[in-house]
N, C-alpha and C positions, 0 to 999 in steps of 0.2 A: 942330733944336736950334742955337744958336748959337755958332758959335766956341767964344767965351770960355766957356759954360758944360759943356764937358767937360773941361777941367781943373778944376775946382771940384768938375763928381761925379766922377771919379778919385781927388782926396784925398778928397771925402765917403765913397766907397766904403772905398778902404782905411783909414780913419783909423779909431780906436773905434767912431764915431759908425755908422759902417756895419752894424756886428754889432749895435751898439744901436737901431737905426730895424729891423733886422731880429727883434728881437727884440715890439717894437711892433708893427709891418704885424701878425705871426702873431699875436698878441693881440688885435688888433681884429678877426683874420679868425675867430679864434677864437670871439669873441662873436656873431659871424654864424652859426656853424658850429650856436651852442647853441639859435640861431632855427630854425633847419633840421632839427636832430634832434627838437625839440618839435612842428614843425608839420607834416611831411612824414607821418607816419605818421597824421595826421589829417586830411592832405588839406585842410589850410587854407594860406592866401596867403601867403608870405614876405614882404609885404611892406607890408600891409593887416592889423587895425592895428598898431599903432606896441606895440613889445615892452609886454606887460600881465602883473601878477602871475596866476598861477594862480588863489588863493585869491579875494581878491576882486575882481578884475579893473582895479584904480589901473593909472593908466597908468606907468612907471619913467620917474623927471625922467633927463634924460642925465647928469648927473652921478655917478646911482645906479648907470650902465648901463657904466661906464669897469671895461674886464676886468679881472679880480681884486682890484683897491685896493676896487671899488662892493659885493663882499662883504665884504671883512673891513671896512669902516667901517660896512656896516650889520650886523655881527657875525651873518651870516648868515641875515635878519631881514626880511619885507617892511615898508618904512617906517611904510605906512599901517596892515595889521590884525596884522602881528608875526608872519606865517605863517612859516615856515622858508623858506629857499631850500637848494636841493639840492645837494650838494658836487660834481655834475655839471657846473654851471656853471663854476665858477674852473676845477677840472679841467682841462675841455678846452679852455680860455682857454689854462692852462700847456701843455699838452700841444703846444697850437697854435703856439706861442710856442716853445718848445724844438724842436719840428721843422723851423720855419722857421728858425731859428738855425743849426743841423744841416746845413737845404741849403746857406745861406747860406756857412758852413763848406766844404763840399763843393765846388759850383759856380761859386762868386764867389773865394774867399780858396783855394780847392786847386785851381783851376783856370787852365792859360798862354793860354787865347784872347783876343780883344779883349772890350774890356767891355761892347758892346751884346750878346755873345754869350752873357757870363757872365750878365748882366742877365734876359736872354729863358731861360738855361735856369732860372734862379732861379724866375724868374714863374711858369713853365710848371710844374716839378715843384712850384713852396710851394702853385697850385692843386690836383696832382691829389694830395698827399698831404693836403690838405683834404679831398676828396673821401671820400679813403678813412677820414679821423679821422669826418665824420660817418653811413658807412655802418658804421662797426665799434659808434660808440654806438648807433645804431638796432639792428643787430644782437643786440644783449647786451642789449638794453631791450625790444624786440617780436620778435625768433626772425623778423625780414622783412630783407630788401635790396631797398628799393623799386625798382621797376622807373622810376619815374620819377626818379631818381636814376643807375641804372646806367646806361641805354638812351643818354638827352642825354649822358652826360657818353662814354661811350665813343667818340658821334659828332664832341666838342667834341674831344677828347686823341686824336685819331685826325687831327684838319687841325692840333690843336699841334704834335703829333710830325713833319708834313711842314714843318712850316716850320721847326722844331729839328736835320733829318738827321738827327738819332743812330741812327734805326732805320731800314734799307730800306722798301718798301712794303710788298713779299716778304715780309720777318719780321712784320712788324706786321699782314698780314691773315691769315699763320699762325698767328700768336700766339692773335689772337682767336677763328677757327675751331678750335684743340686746347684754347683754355681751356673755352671753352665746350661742347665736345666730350666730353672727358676728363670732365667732373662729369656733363653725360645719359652717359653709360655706367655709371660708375658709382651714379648711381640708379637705373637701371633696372636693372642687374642687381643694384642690392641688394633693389627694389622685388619682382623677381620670385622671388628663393631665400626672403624672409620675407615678403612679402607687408604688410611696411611702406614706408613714406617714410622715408630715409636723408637722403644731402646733397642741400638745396633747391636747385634749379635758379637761386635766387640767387647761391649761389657759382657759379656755371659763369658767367654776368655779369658777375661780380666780377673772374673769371680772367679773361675775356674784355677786361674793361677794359683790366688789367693787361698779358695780351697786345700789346694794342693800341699802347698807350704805352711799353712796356717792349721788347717783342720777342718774341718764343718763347724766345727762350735766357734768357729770366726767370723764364720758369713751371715747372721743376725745382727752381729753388732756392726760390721762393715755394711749393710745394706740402711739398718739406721741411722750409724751417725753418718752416712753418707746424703742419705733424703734429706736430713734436719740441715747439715750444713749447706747443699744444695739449696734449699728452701730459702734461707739466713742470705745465701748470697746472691741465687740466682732471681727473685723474685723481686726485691729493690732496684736489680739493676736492669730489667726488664720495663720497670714501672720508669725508670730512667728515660731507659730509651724511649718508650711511648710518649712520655713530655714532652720530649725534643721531636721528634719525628708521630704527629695528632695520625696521620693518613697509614702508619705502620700497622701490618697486622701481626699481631706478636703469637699468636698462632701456630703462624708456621715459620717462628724461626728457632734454629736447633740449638740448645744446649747442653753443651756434651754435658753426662754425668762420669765420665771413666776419673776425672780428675779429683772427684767428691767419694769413690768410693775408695780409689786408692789412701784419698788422707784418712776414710775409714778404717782401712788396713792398718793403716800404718798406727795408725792412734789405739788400734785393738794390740797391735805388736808389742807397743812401749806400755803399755800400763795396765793389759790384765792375761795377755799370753803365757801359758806354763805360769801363775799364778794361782794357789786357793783360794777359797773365801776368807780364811785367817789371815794371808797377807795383807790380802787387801786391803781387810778389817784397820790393821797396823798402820795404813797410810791414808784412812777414813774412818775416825776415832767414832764423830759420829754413828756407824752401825752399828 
């Protein structure tokens, strides 16, 4: 890089414009994110062809394809036969968009290291909570966490995390070993008292990812606040359906949890990862 141009991204970073190009990246990463969740469970090419309506298969001009402005101007609408488009899309454009913001927040603007440091950790976590935004849609859309999704990306956020230090080697190959540890146990021994399938050996992936990237001292607070918000959401809307539908057996129907443990992650990421307890303390006066 040139001299002269790190004082210009110094103010570019800290200026408005910072949070707002952060705001963008996670938007356009986002509209990637909706190509991934679509095609991944069908085992077609990310990349080949070029984004096409469901319905009748028009190709989307790139103007149509600009995240969230390209729905609400076509009022939700495919241009060509007027098929609906799904409220999934902008969704996780926004979602995408607000987490990146979030890290940005976090690791660039609440963080005192030098700025290629803040930069790299930016990059590193706004990918792997991508990851996790499109294995939590697939999760809640097809009851899967492709293994071709978990597998590459634990191996990828496994040489990030060495070249970030945040995590030892130690914690990070523990990490992965008890995430993924911890869920076969417990399927197996739920498999074996009822003679059903419990939690899919995807979440044990999941954890494992998470592990990897995160540490072992991530995967207590991921598996709890994952239960609790599980619990919070999944158990009213359960009680839901059984109103409407008296003859349902709620039983045996699945709810994923990959989507409950990833907002765990993610929630452990933004507000006690590489943290002390003195930090903390500073942002919960109470303790």
């Amino acid at each position: 890089m040139p001299p002269d141009a790190l004082p210009f991204l110094e103010w570019f970073v800290r200026s408005p414009w910072g949070l707002t190009f952060a705001l963008l990246w996670g938007a356009l990463w986002g509209s990637f994110a909706n190509v991934c969740i679509y095609r991944l469970p069908k085992g077609q090419s990310l990349l080949r062809p070029s984004s096409r309506c469901p319905s009748c298969h028009a190709p989307v001009a790139w103007f149509d394809n600009i995240p969230v402005l390209g729905f609400v101007l076509l009022r939700g609408r495919c241009r060509r036969c007027r098929a609906k488009i799904g409220w999934r899309y902008p969704l996780v454009e926004l979602l995408s968009a607000g987490l990146t913001a979030a890290l940005f927040v976090r690791f660039v603007d609440g963080n005192q290291d030098s700025l290629p440091t803040q930069l790299a950790h930016f990059v590193v976590y706004g990918h792997f909570a991508l990851v996790l935004l499109v294995l939590s849609a697939i999760d809640l859309e097809h009851l899967l966490l492709p293994d071709r999704v978990t597998l590459p990306s634990t191996l990828v956020f496994f040489g990030a995390g060495r070249l970030l230090s945040d995590v030892r080697l130690a914690d990070a190959l523990i990490g992965a070993l008890i995430g993924y540890g911890v869920i076969w146990l417990i399927s197996e021994a739920y498999y074996r008292l009822t003679g059903r399938e419990g939690l899919g050996l995807g979440d044990g992936k999941l954890l494992a990812l998470v592990g990897i990237m995160l540490g072992w001292q991530a995967l207590p607070w991921t598996v709890c606040l994952g239960s609790v918000l599980g619990s919070l959401i999944a158990i009213p809307w359960l009680w839901l359906r059984k109103r409407r539908d008296k003859s349902e057996t709620l039983r045996h129907i699945a709810v994923p949890f990959g989507p409950f443990l990833a907002l765990g992650a993610l929630l452990y990421l933004l507000f006690l990862h590489g943290r002390s307890l003195d930090e903390l303390a500073r942002y919960m006066p109470g303790l």
